[in-house]
Phi, psi and omega in degrees: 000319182289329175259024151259306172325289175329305201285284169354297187276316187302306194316300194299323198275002170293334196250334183287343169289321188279025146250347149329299205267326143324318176277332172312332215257073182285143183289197171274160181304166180213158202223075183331310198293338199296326175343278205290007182264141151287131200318344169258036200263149190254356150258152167178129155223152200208123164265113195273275177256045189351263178018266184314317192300311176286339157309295188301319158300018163253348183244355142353150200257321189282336151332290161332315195276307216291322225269308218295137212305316200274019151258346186284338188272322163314319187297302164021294204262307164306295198301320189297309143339302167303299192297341169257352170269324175272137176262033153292322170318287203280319179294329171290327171313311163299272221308329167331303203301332186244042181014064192300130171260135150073034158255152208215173147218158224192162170189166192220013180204145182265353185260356202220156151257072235239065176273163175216178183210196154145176180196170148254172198209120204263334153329168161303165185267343178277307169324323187262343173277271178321356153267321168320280219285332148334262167343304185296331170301300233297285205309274183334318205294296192301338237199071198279000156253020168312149190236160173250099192234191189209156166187165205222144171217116208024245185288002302163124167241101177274151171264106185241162182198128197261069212227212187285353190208133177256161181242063203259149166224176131201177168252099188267115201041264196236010159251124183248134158266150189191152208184152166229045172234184198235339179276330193268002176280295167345271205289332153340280187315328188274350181269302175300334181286313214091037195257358167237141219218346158323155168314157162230160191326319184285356166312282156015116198280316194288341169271331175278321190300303181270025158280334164301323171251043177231133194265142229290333206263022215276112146308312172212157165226144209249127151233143179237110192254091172318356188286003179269310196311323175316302176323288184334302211289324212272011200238336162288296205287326202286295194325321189261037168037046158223055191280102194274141150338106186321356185258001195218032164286131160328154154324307185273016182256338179266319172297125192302283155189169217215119179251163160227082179294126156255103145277126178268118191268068211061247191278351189275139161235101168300186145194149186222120198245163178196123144274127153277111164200192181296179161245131189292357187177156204256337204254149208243194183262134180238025201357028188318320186281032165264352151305335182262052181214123195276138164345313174291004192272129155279349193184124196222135160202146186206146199213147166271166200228323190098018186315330183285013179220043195259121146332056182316333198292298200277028180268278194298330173285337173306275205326330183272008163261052168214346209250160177258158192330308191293308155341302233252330149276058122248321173296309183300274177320347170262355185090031260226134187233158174282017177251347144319305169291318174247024164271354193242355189220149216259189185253003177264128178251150167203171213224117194236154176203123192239199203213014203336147179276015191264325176293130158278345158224173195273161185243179202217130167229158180203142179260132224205085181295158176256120162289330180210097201307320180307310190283341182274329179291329184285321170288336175243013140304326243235317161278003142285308189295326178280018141238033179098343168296102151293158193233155177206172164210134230193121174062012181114342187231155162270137189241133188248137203213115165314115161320141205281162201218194192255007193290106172326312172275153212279059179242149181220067183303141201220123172240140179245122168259115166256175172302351195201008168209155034036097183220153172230122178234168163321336215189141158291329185291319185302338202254005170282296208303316199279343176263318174242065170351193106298142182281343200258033178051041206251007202292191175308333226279334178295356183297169166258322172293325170295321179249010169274243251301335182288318186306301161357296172239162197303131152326118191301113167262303173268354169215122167215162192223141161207134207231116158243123195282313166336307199285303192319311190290289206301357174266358187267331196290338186297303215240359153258344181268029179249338184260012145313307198305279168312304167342290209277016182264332197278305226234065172293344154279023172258004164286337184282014188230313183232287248036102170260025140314322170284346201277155207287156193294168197265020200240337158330304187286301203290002195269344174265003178250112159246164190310145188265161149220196183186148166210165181224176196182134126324084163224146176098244186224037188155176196297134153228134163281142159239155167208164209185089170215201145308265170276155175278172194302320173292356174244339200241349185274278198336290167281358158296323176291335201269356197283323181263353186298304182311310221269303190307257197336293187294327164305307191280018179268315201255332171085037194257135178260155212252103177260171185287174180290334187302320167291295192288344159292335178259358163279003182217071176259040167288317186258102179247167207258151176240156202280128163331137189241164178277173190253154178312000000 
């Protein structure tokens, strides 16, 4: 009887890990609104679930961040500013009220403004007609010669509103739709009766293909099918008797269609990008330089360019409208041919970068393998001397060293040709560990913060990126919050927007940040990218552009040079900087 009991409970936990690992294992997405689209529809994004979605942003590490008392007491002066100037704030709120599913918006011509939408709503049907018809007022208020009608369409009591942009709705059991033209609500309605039995988007070949690599649990998804942008393009080029080959289509004539996903995957934000098109090149990614890339690297990336399929003839002639007389007779004399180019240099680049906290700017190095060092030394032998570049040679590499300039900053660019790289930097030391590493296995790839976050995402055949935002942010925090500081002595209205008094200490911050990565790979019938952090690589470009966008702006308003941390912690010990921490 007792081994019968065993075999029993071993049997229940048997079966209960393989239904685990079944749920774990999710099919391809799926998309409830594409039912009502028609298969050519060329835009589309569906928020599946708000609700959950706003759950899953709650358990998040950038939530974590937003929720901490001393970034909220910074938020302070914005957020009080929002809520009383945006009526978005309040329009998100009623939709809190109507647990919205599956919403969506959608179009099917790029030349018109022909949208269609819609949501279902888990609320009472009298609670979401009074958060509606809310919305309708508002819109009647602004948009003061709009007319207001009514019209029936088989079973259907449509609502139109009539202005400079028209507006049909309705509401069907617990779904409202709404478009803005009355023929694309129509043909909805008729996808809802079932009185039309044609394919739909979800039909669609180019819609199942990227659905396959869209991950099932997606908070909200953006798809786009270029092929009307294609036609266009490709009906232009015929009109002006510049019609190209089929082997020689634009970028956006190849693409298929372009998908996106955002998942919040525990404390982590995903994103999943997938182009459908051919794959443009065979060759794969080896990250070989992350052995030259020291612990201390924020930000490490590399990618293939593809240079064996590059159009060297018309390349190098742009380029020799740029290059001086003397350039341009030393490659004609030395013989330098575009098959010289591309015999001399391999497709994989990568871009390595750290950051000491004794420095004011981050230092860079970036790198270019060589297939054949001779023919790569003789070319950039040949366009140094003829600019001006000392040459020296040491081990085996050659080193090319920039005439010294006039630059406030502590740059000296130094290039190097090895047997196998090409690497150019800021500085020498930097561009030695990158020709000649240390032996004692110290590169990025031995960090422990670098292969838990690598582990993340699918192996890289053609991109992969990785950023630790912890390091990044507090060396950014060192050397932007003394010209906040300043600033707001020069811009005393800019306290009416912010207090950078308030700005939160960086080891608060940096504690909710961990390293980002990203990788891209051929799978399937196309590109698909992953990213995978606190924020994603496509969130971390964004706000590095608006941080530096701000930082540019407020210098040329106030006129503050930019010192080092070293300098500027003892000139402001009212504020004192707090020292950069390692990331969490």
């Amino acid at each position: 009887m007792k081994r019968f009991l065993l075999f029993v409970l071993v049997g229940a936990v048997v079966v209960l890990l393989v239904l685990f690992a079944l749920r774990r294992q999710t099919g391809p997405a799926r998309s409830a609104a594409a039912g009502l689209l028609p298969p050519d529809t060329a835009l589309f994004f569906e928020i599946p679930n708000a609700e959950k979605s706003r759950e899953d942003w709650h358990g998040t590490e950038l939530y974590s961040l937003y929720r901490e008392p001393a970034v909220q007491a910074f938020l302070q002066k914005p957020k009080a500013q929002v809520q009383e100037r945006s009526a978005l704030i309040n329009g998100w709120r009623e939709a809190g009220r109507l647990r919205m599913r599956d919403t969506f918006v959608a179009a099917n011509s790029f030349d018109a403004l022909r949208l269609v939408g819609g949501f279902e709503f888990r609320c009472s049907w009298k609670e979401a007609n009074t958060v509606i018809e809310g919305w309708k007022s508002r819109l009647l208020g602004k948009a003061g010669n709009a007319q207001r009608s009514t019209s029936d369409y088989e079973k259907h009591r449509i609502d139109v509103i009539a202005g400079e942009v028209t507006l049909a709705s309705t509401i069907v059991g617990n779904r409202f739709l709404v478009a803005t033209n009355i023929n694309d609500l129509t043909a909805m309605l008729d996808r809802v009766d079932g009185r039309v039995k044609t394919p739909a988007l979800e039909s669609d070949q180019n819609f199942r293909e990227a659905m396959k690599e869209m991950p099932a649990d997606y908070a909200w998804l953006f798809y786009v099918q270029p092929k009307q942008l294609g036609q266009k393009l490709a009906a232009l080029r015929a009109q002006d008797g510049r019609a190209l080959p089929p082997d020689e289509r634009t970028m956006i004539e190849r693409v298929r269609s372009f998908s996106h996903a955002t998942v919040f995957d525990g404390q982590k934000i995903r994103e999943v990008d997938f182009a459908a098109m051919p794959r443009m090149f065979d060759a794969k990614l080896t990250r070989d330089t992350l052995s030259i890339a020291s612990p201390d690297t924020f930000l490490y990336f590399a990618t293939i360019i593809n240079l064996q399929q590059l159009d060297w003839n018309q390349m190098l002639g742009n380029a020799a409208a740029s290059l001086a007389a003397g350039q341009k007779q030393a490659l004609a004399q030395a013989g330098i041919t575009p098959d010289d180019w591309r015999a001399a240099f391999g497709d994989e680049v990568s871009l390595i970068a750290d950051w000491p906290t004794s420095a004011r700017i981050p230092g860079v190095v970036a790198t270019l393998t060589i297939r054949d060092s001779s023919r790569a030394k003789k070319i950039v032998s040949t366009l140094a001397a003829s600019s001006g570049w000392q040459s020296t040679i040491r081990d085996n590499v050659q080193y090319f060293t920039a005439p010294i300039g006039g630059s406030s900053l502590a740059i000296s660019p130094v290039l190097a040709v090895s047997d196998r790289l090409l690497v150019i930097g800021g500085d020498s030391a930097r561009v030695n560990r990158a020709v000649a590493p240390p032996k004692n296995g110290t590169g990025l790839d031995r960090s422990p913060n670098f292969r838990n976050a690598a582990k993340l995402v699918p192996a890289p055949q053609q991109m992969f990126t990785y950023v630790d935002l912890g390091v990044l942010y507090s060396r950014l925090d060192a050397t932007l919050r003394p010209i906040l500081q300043m600033s707001a002595a020069f811009l005393p209205s800019m306290t009416e927007h912010i207090d950078p008094a308030k700005l939160p200490p960086a080891e608060v911050v940096a504690r909710h940040l961990s390293p980002v990565v990203a990788a891209q790979s051929y799978a399937g019938n196309g590109y698909r990218s992953e990213s995978v952090g606190t924020i994603t690589i496509g969130q971390t470009v964004g706000v590095a552009a608006a941080a530096w966008l701000g930082t540019t702006l407020l210098k040329n308003k106030t006129g503050v040079i930019l010192a080092s941390p070293a300098a500027t912690s003892s000139a402001t010990p009212s504020t004192p900087l707090v020292s950069p921490v390692p990331t969490p």
